[in-house]
KOLLODREN-511106 format. One record per residue (C-alpha): x negated, y, z negated. Coordinates in steps of 0.02 Angstrom, whole numbers, plus 50000, padded with zeros to 5 digits. Layout:
# residues N
XYZ...
# end
This chain:
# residues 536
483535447844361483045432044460482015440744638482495432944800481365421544903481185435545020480275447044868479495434344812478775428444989478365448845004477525448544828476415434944858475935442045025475355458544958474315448344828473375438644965473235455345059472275462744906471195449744854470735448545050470435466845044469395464044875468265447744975468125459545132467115472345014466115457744964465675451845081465145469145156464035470345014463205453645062463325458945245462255473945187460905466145110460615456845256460545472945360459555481545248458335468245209458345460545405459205470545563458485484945495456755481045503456715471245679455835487445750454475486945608454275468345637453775474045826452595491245786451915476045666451715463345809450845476645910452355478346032452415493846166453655507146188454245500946325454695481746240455155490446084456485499246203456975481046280457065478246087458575489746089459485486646246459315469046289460105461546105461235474846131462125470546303462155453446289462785454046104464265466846177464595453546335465085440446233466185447746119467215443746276467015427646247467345428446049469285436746108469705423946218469125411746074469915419545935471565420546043471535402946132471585394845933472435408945855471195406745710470055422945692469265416845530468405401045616467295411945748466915424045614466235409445487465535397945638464545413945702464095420645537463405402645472462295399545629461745420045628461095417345453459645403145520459145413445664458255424345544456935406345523456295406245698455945425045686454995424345542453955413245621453425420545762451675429645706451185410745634452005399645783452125410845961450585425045916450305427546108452015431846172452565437845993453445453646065454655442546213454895431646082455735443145961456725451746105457395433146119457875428945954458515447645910459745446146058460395428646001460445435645839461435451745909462695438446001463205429245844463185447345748464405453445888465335438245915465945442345742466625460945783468355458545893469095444845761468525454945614469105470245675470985463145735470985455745572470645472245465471775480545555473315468545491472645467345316472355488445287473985497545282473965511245445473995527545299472665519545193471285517145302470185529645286470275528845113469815508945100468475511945253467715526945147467625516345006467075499345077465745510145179464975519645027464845502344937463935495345084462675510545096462175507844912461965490944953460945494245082460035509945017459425497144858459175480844978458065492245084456835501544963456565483144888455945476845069454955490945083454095489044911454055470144954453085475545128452015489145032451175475944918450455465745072449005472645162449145474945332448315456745387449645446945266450985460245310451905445045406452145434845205453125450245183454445451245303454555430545290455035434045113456245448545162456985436145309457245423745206458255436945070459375442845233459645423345280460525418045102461365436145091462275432045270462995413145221463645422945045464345432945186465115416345276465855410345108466855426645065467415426345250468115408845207469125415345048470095429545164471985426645212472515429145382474035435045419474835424645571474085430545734475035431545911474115436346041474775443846202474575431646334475735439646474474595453646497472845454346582471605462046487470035457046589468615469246577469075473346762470945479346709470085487546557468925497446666470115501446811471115511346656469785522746600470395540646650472375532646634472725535146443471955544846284471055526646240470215526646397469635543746401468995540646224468375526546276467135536646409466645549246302465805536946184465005526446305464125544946373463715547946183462985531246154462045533546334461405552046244461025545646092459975528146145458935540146265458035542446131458605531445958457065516545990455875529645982456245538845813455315524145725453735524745842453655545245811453635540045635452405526845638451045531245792451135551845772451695556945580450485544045538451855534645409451555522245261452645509945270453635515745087453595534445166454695524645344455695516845177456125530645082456735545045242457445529645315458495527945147459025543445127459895543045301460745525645238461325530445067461955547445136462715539845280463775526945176464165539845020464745552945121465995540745229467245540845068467115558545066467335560645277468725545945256469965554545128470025571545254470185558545404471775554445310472195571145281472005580545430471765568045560470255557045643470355569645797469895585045682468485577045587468025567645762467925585445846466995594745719465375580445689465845577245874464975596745909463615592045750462835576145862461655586745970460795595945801460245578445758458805574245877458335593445922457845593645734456475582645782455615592845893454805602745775453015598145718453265596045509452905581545429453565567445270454715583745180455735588945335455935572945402456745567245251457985582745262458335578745435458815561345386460015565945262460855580345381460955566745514461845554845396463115566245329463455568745521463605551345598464525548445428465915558845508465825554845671465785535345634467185534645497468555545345618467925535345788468185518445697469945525845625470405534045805470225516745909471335507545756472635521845780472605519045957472665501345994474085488845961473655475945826474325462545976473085467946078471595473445962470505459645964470425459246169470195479846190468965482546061467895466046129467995477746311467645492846230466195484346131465565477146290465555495946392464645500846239463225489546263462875493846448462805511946360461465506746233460715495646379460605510446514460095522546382458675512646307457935506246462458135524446551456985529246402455925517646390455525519646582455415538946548454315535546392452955523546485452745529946694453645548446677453285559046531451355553846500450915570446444451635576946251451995594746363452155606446216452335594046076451685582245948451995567046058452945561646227454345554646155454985570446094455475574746257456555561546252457275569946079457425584346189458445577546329459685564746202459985581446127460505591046269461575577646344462595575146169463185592046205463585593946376464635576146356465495585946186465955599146283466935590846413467895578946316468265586146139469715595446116470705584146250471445568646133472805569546038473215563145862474475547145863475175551545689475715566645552474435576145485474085592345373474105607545490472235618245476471395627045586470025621145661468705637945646469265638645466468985617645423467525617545509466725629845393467555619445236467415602045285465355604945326464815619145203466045627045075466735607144986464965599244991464145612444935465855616044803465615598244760463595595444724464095614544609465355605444518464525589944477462915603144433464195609444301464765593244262462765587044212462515601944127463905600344010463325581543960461955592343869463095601943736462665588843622460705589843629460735604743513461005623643519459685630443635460605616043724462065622543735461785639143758460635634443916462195626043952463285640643959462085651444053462115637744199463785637544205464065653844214462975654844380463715640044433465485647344427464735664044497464325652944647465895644144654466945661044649466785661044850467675677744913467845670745125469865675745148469845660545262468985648245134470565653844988472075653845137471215634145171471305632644974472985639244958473725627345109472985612945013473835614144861475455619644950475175601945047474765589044919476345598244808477615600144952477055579444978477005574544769478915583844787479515573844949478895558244849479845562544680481405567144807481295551144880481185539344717482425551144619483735545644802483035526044776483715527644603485415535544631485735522944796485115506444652486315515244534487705516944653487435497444725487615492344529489025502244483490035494844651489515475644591490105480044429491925485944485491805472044618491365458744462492865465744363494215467744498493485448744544493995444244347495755453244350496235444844514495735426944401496685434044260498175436744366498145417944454497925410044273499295420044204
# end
């Protein structure tokens, strides 16, 4: 049967929708080898340039603020010629030949090499954020609302291996120059991250759009947007981050100097526990995204939400290379969480109308965050805190303090927002226990079993090795927490009661399509007797 132009406009829709979707992950992967091999070593380029802790700060909060303030600008842009793809290319083309005046620097501006990177990094940052309020507006109306944590999870954990490999080869790139032709290195890396963002433009140019009409009757000024703060769940969310991102840039500039001017770091030891945090970061966001979907952004938001404050106490203590690596990869697996339901929350919460506009203001509060945080610090760092008091070095104070101000802004706000759609019921004791210890650790057992058994075929004493593991592997598994089974239990009793509403739904689909054909067939034959009976 011949499909009507309305199907057949709806088909070819959700086509372009998918191959967007499909671009959108490549050209994340392209974004990502630009971060890894670029962005992500700005603050090396400086310790390398003999910067101080207080421009290495500047480093942080300068790009930041003024990147954030014009995302304004890229709104009003994106909604004055109702074309979100042309600021995205335009700003992703000229972005990509930024990285040639950095790279120069050490050969062309030696004596003010440190203001001159704070320059370029923050027109750099502008372009990078120019990018955001578009892209975002336009992911929202390409994802479907009940698949995004799922595509997020996925696009995110693609990214992170992208970045994970993109980063260990600039660090082995860096590690073969001594340390007076170190700057040949990171002009070869810059030059990697400048080709790796214009693939980036080109994908951008092969998305589809979907038609875009901004709301024009209503102000949405960063004035009206921060008059509204304490007025709606948005705003309120909306506060809490910009006290998080406050917390956490208190200290975040200085993690890399710790590394570097106390630990005593090689440059492949920065790679490798910088790495780890990447790569578990962006593999555990498909994991935090599927639960997001599950049980709700505010559940997984709340639980990482009360994790934040671990992350830079763990510093304080005086170990070296080993436990800095684990409390990389404990830090990823938490901002993992806390990144993938934040994102998801301010989609859930924003009207795709409006999108581009609020998260250009909320991106914009966020910088004077990162701004206030990282120049409070680096103020702290230089004419406060002189003395290391009882630690390794000064700027674990700062650790100290980020840590204890994560928690006192967790405990005022979590708890208070509300989720905007359906979710599975849980309890929140009982997933906080499964969601952070019994599935991970479940999981890394299963996949244990999983290797294990890929060695029945290496002989007998293979196979009975084999058996032995699993065995203590299912031992392990066989947890006996009464909460942990009732979570279990729920679970299955969810994903069946939903597989059963499905198959109820389809099976009524298919009686209605039956009915509708049974009623044009008796309409087609009384149609042919009333003919029969005018002829005769």
């Amino acid at each position: 049967m011949t499909k009507s132009i309305a199907e057949q406009i709806r088909e070819i829709l959700k086509k372009k929708r998918k191959r967007s979707l499909d671009y959108s992950i490549k050209e994340g992967s392209a974004y990502s080898i630009m971060a890894g091999m670029g962005e992500n070593y700005f603050s090396t380029f400086a310790i390398a340039l003999k910067a101080s802790n207080s421009e290495i700060a500047l480093l942080s909060s300068i790009p930041q603020l003024l990147g954030s303030g014009f995302q304004l600008l890229s709104a009003e842009l994106a909604d004055k010629f109702k074309n979100r793809k042309s600021v995205m290319i335009a700003s992703a083309l000229i972005q990509a030949f930024v990285y040639l005046p950095i790279l120069l620097i050490p050969f062309i501006f030696s004596s003010n090499a440190a203001v001159m990177l704070i320059a370029f990094v923050a027109l750099y940052q502008i372009l990078g954020n120019f990018i955001s309020p578009p892209w975002n507006s336009l992911m929202g109306d390409l994802v479907p609302e009940n698949e995004r944590g799922n595509f997020f999870g996925k696009r995110s954990r693609l990214i992170g291996i992208t970045i994970f490999l993109s980063f260990i080869t600039a660090g082995i790139i860096l590690n073969r120059f001594h340390d007076s032709n170190v700057f040949y290195g990171f002009a070869i890396i810059f030059i990697i991250a400048m080709i790796a963002r214009l693939f980036s433009a080109y994908y951008f140019q092969r998305m589809y759009e979907p038609p875009y009409e901004p709301v024009n009757d209503v102000k949405l000024g960063f004035k009206e947007f921060a008059s509204n703060l304490m007025g709606s769940q948005f705003g309120k969310f909306t506060l809490y981050l910009f006290l998080i991102n406050f917390a956490v840039y208190i200290s975040n500039p200085f993690f890399i100097v710790y590394m570097f001017r106390t630990l005593n770091f090689s440059y492949l030891q920065f790679v490798i526990v910088t790495a780890a945090n990447v790569i578990v970061t962006y593999t555990t966001m498909y994991y935090w995204g599927k639960n997001s979907d599950v049980f709700g952004n505010m559940k997984i938001m709340t639980i990482t939400g009360w994790l934040i404050f671990l992350n830079p106490l763990l510093w304080l203590l005086p170990f070296g290379f080993w436990y800095i690596l684990f409390v990389q990869m404990w830090t990823g697996f938490v901002w993992a969480g806390f990144q993938i339901s934040t994102t998801n929350f301010i989609f859930d919460n924003v009207k795709p109308e409006i999108r581009a506009k609020m998260i250009a203001n909320f991106n914009f509060l966020m910088g004077i965050a990162v701004f206030l945080g990282a120049t409070i610090g680096g103020i702290l760092v230089t004419y406060v805190f002189l003395s290391p008091w009882i630690f390794l070095s000064n700027v674990q104070i700062l650790f100290m303090i980020s840590g204890l101000l994560r928690l006192i802004t967790s405990s005022l706000f979590l708890g208070k927002f509300k989720e905007m759609r359906e979710v599975a019921p849980s309890e929140s004791n009982s997933l906080f226990v499964d969601l952070v210890a019994v599935r991970p650790m479940h999981k890394i057992a299963a996949e244990t079993v999983v290797g294990i058994y890929a060695l029945k075929n290496l002989g007998k004493s293979g196979v009975d090795f084999g058996k032995k593991i699993v065995d203590e592997s299912i031992k392990l598994m066989q947890r006996e927490d009464k909460r942990v089974v009732e979570i279990e239990e729920i679970l299955k009793n969810i994903n069946f009661e939903r597989r059963k509403q499905r198959e109820k739904e389809f099976m009524e689909l298919e009686k209605e399509d039956k009915k509708r054909r049974k009623m044009k067939e008796i309409f087609k034959k009384i149609k042919r007797e009333r003919n029969k009976g005018k002829k005769l």
